[in-house]
N, C-alpha and C positions, 0 to 999 in steps of 0.2 A: 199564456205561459203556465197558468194553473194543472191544465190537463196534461202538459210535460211534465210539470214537477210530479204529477199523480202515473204516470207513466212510468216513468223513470225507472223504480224497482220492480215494475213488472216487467219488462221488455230491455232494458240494458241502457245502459247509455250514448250508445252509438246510434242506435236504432231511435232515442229521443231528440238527438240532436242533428240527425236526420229529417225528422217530420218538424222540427220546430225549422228548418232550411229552408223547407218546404212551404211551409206555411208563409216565411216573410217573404219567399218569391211570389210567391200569387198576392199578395197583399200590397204588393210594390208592382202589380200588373206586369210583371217579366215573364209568366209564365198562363198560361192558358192550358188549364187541366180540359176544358170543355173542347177544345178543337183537337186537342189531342188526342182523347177518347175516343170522338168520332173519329177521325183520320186513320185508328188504330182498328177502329168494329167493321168500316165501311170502305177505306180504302180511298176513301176521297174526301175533300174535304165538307165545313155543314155548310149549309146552305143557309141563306140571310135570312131574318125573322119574315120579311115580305114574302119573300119566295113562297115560305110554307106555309104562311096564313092565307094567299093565291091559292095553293094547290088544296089546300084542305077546305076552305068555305065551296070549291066546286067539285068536292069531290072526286081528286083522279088522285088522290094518294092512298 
């Protein structure tokens, strides 16, 4: 909440209570910023930690 209050007069209030929304959804695991991003760069979704630590110790990634 600190970096909101210090936010606040730089960027507006809507815009703070905005990211501090943001913040308690991923903090309450309702939101997955990490699946999202990939879903959005790559068009499918990420692949399991196993998956890639497979592909990459044999090299075909």
């Amino acid at each position: 909440m600190q970096q909101c209050d210090r936010l606040t007069p730089l960027v507006g209030r809507e815009f703070d209570e905005m990211l501090a929304g943001m913040d308690r959804t991923i903090a309450k695991c309702t939101e997955d910023r990490t699946t999202d991003v990939v879903r959005c760069l790559t068009g499918g979704p990420p692949h399991d930690f196993r998956t890639v630590v497979a592909r990459e110790s044999t090299g075909d990634g």
